[in-house]
C-alpha positions in Angstrom: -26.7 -5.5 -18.3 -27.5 -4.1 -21.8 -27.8 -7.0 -24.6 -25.5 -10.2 -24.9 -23.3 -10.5 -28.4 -21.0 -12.5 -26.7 -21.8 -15.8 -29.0 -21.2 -13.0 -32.2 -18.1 -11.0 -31.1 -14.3 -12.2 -31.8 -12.9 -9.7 -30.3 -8.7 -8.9 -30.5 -7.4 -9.4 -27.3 -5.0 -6.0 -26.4 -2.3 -5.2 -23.6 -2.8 -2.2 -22.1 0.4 -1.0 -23.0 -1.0 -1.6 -26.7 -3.3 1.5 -25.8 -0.3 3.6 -24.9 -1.2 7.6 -25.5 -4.8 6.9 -26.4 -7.9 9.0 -24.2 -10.6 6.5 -23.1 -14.0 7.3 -22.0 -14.9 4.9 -19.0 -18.5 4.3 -18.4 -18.4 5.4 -14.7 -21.4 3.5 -13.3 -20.3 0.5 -15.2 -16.6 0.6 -13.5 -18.2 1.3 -10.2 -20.5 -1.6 -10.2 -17.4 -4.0 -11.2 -15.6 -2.5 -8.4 -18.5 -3.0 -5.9 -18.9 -6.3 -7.2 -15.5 -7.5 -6.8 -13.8 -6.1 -4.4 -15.0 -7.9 -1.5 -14.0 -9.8 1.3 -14.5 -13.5 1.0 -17.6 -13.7 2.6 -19.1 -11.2 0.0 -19.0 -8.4 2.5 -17.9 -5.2 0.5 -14.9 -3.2 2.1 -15.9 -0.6 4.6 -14.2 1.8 7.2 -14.9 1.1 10.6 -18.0 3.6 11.0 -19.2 1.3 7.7 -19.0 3.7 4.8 -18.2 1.3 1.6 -15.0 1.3 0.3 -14.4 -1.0 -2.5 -15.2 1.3 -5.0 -13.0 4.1 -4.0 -10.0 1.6 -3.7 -10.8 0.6 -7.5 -10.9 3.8 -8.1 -7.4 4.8 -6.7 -5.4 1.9 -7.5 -7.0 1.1 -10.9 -7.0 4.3 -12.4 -3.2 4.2 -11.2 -2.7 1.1 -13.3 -4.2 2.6 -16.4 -2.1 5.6 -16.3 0.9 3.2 -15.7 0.0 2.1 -19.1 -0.3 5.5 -20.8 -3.8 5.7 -20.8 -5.8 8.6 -20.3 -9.4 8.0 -18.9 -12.2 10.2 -19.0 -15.2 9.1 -16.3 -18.7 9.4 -18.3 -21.2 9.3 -16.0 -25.5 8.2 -16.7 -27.8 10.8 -16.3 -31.4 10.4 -16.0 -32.7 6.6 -17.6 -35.0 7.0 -20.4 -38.5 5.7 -19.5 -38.3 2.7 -21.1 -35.6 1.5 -18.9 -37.8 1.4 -15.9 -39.2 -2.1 -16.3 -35.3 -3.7 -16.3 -34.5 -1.2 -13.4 -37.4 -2.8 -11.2 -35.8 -6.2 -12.4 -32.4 -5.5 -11.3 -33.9 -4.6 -7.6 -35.9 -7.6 -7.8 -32.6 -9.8 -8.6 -30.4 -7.7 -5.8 -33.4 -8.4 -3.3 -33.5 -11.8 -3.9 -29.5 -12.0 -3.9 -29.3 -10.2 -0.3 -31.5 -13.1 1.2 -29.6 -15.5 -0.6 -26.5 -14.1 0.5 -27.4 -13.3 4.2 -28.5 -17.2 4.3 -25.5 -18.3 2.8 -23.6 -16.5 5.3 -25.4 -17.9 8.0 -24.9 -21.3 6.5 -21.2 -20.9 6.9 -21.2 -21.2 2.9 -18.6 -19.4 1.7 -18.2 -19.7 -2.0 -22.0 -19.3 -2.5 -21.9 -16.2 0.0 -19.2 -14.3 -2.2 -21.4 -15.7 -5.3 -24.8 -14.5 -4.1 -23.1 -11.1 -2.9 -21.2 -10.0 -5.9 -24.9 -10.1 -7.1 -26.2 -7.1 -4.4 -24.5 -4.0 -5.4 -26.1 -1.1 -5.7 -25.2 2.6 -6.6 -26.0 4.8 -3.3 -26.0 8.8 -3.6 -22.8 8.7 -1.1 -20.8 6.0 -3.4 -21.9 8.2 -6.0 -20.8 11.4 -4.8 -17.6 10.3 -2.9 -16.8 8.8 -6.2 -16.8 11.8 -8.2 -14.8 13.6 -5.4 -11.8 11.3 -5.8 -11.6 11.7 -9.6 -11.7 14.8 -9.5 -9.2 15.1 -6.8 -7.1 12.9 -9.1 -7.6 15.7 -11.8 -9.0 13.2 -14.6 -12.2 14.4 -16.1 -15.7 14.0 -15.8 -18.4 14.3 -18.1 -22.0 14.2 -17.2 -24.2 12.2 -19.8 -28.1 13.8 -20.3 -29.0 10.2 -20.2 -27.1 6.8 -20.6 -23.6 6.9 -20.2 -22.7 4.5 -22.9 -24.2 6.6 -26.0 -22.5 9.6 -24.5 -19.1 7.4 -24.5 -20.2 6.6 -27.9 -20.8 9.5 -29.1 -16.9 10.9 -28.3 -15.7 8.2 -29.9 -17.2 8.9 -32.7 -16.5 12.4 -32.7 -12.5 11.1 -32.6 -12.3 12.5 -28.9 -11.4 9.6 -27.8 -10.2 6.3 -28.8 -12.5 4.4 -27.7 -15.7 3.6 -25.5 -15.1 1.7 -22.4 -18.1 -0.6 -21.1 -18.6 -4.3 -20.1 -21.7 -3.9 -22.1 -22.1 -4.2 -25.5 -24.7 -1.5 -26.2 -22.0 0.7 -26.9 -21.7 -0.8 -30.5 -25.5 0.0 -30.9 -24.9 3.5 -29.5 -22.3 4.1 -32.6 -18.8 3.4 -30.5 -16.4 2.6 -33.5 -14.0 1.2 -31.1 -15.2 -1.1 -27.5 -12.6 -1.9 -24.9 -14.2 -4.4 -22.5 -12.0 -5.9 -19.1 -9.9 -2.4 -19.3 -9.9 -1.7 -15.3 -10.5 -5.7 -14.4 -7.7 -7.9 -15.6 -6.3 -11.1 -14.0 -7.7 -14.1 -12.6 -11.8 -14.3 -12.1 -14.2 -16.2 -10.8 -16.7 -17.3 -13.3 -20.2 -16.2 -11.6 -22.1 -19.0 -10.2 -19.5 -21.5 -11.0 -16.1 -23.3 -9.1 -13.8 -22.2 -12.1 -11.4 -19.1 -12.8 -10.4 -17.8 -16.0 -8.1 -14.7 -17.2 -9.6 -11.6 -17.9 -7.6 -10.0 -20.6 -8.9 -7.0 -22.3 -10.3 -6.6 -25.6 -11.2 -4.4 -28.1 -14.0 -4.8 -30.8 -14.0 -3.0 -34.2 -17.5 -1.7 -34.9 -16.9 -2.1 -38.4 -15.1 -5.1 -38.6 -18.2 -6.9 -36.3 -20.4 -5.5 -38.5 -19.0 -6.5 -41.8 -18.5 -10.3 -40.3 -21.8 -10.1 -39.0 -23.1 -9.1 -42.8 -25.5 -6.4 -41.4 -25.2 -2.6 -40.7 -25.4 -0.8 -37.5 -29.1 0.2 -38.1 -29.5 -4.0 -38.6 -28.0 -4.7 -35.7 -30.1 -2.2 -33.0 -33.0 -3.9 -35.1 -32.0 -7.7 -34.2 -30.9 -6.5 -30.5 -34.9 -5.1 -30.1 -36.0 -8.4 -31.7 -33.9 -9.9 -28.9 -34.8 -7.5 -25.9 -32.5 -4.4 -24.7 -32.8 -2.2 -21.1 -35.2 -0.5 -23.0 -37.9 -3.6 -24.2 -38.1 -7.2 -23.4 -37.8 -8.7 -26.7 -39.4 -11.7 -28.3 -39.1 -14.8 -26.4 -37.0 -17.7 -28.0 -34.9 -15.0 -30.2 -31.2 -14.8 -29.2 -28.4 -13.2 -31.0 -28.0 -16.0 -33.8 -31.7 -16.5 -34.5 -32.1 -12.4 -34.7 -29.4 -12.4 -36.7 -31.1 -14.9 -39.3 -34.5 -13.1 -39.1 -32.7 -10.0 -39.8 -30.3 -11.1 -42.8 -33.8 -12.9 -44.2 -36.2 -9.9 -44.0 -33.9 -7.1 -43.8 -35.5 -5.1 -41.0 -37.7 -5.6 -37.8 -40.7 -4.1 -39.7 -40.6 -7.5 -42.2 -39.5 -9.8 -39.6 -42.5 -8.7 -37.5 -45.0 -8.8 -39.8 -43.1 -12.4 -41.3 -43.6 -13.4 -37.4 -47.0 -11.5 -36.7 -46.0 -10.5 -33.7 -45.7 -6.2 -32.3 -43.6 -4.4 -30.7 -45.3 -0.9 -30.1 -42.3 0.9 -29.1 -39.6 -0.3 -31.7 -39.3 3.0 -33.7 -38.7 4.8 -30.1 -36.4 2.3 -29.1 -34.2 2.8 -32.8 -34.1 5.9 -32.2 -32.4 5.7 -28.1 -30.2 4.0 -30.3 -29.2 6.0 -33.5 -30.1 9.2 -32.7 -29.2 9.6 -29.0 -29.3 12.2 -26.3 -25.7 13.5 -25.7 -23.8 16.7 -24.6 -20.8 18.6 -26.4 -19.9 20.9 -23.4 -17.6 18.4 -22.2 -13.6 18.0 -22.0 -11.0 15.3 -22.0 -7.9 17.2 -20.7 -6.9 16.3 -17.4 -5.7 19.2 -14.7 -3.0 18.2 -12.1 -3.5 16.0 -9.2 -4.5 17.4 -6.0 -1.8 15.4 -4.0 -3.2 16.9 -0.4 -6.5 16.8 -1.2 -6.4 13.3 -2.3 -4.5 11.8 0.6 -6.5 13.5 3.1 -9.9 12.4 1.2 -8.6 8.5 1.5 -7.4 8.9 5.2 -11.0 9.8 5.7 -11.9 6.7 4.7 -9.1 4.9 6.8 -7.1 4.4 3.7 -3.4 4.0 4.2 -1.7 7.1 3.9 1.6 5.5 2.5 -0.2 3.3 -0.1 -2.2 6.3 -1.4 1.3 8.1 -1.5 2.7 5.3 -3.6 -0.5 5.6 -6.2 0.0 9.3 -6.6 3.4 9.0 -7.1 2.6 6.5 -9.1 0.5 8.7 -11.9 2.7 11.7 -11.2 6.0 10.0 -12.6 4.2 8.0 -15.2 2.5 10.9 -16.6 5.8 12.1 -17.2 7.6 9.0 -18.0 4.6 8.8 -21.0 5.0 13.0 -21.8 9.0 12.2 -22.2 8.4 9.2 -24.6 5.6 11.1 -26.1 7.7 14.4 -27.3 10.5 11.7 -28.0 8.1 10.5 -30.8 7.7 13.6 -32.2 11.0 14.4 -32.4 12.0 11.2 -33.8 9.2 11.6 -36.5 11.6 14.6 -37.9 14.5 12.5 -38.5 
């Protein structure tokens, strides 16, 4: 879930066509859960083929990615590599929550419930080895590439953004801006009307884009400030200090500077804070990596989906879909170039 600036952030709401010719790295597990989470039937049951392999994520995968390149954007798939060892305290809490969701679901199903059942069940996905793998196998069938993180996605997406490899990091989370990102595109592969979790209301998802710099400099604070205030808070990594959120962090933070001060002004430890800064500003990440993308592998793809009873014809009409926008967006590309001479 990484850490919640919500109540800080204004971000600048963007069109995707607003992103036209940029590179985007995607954080893949965080897309994947999004898709599993969504994409459902209205009891909450994900999508599956008739032997009951899950399919949601592979249709998000098709048709979404289809959609961005519509746009002119260029995704590059970042996926996690191994958790640090903090993380595993909010890993057994997320199995806790999914646990308790399936029973909650399965009686809400049973209740004839529906609204709670698609709730409860958006709240069960989990990452299998065969969504996993069958995951990768379609992007790379599609040609887009893939880049393997040594450790959390997110700080890997960070770090190529940084780097000016690509535009920006794409995450639902915010721990991107910790990780460095200069640029965070949130609601880039989910747009349109959602169901608020746990309540009878929908809103729009539109997608948005914070400035790393511009938060920080309406914030008051620097990066290194802000990674301070999120540990005061708690992160995947520690569980914080109870009764801090983001706006009284902020405070202890602008009043004594740094977590050191604010902990002693509080008399309170955290053992592992220095270990935690430094998941955050110094990272793990990987520079064998690319961001071109290869040409589809029309055959391979449509015979992959019809494996999973996907209809040929509509995963004809999403490959013919990136093919011609690729080079609708290469025509209007080189005609910017040329215009620039003139």
């Amino acid at each position: 879930m990484g850490v919640n600036l919500s109540g800080l952030t204004e971000p600048h709401t963007v069109e995707l066509s607003d992103l036209r010719g940029k590179t985007v790295a995607i954080d893949a597990y965080n897309t994947i859960y999004q898709f599993l989470s969504i994409i459902r039937q209205p009891d909450g049951h994900p999508l599956t083929d008739t032997k009951g392999n899950v399919t949601s994520h592979l249709s998000g995968l098709l048709y979404r990615t289809a959609n961005l390149i519509e746009s002119g954007i260029e995704p590059v798939f970042v996926f996690d590599g191994a958790p640090h060892k903090l993380k595993a305290g909010t890993i057994s809490e997320r199995r806790e929550r999914r646990e308790k969701a399936v029973e909650e679901w399965q009686k809400a199903v049973e209740e004839g419930d529906v609204k709670k059942a698609f709730s409860k069940a958006q709240q069960t996905s989990r990452m299998t080895e065969e969504i996993k793998e069958s995951s990768i196998e379609l992007i790379r069938l599609l040609g887009l590439p893939i880049v393997q993180a040594p450790s959390d996605g997110e700080a890997q997406g960070a770090y190529m953004c940084s780097r000016g490899d690509v535009y920006a990091s794409a995450s639902q989370d915010f721990d991107s801006l910790l990780f460095g990102a200069p640029r965070l595109l949130r609601n880039v592969t989910i747009t349109g009307r959602r169901k608020v979790p746990g309540k009878d209301i929908y809103k729009d998802v539109k997608t948005e884009m914070i400035e790393s710099a511009e938060f920080l400099e309406n914030l008051g604070i620097t990066r290194e400030q802000l990674v301070d205030m999120c540990i005061l808070m708690g992160t995947d990594f520690n569980g914080g200090i109870s009764g801090i959120g983001p706006k009284k962090g902020l405070k202890l933070i602008k009043d004594h500077g740094d977590i050191e001060h604010v902990l002693d002004h509080l008399e309170i430890e955290i053992p592992e804070y220095q270990e935690i800064r430094d998941i955050f500003l110094k990272g793990n990440y990987c520079d064998d990596y690319s961001t071109k993308y290869i040409e589809i592998d029309k055959s391979g793809t449509v015979e992959f989906m019809k494996k999973y009873e996907f209809s040929e014809n509509r995963v004809n009409s999403a490959i013919e879909k990136i093919v011609s926008s690729r080079k609708a967006n290469k025509a209007k590309s080189q005609q910017r170039s040329l215009d620039a001479w003139f």
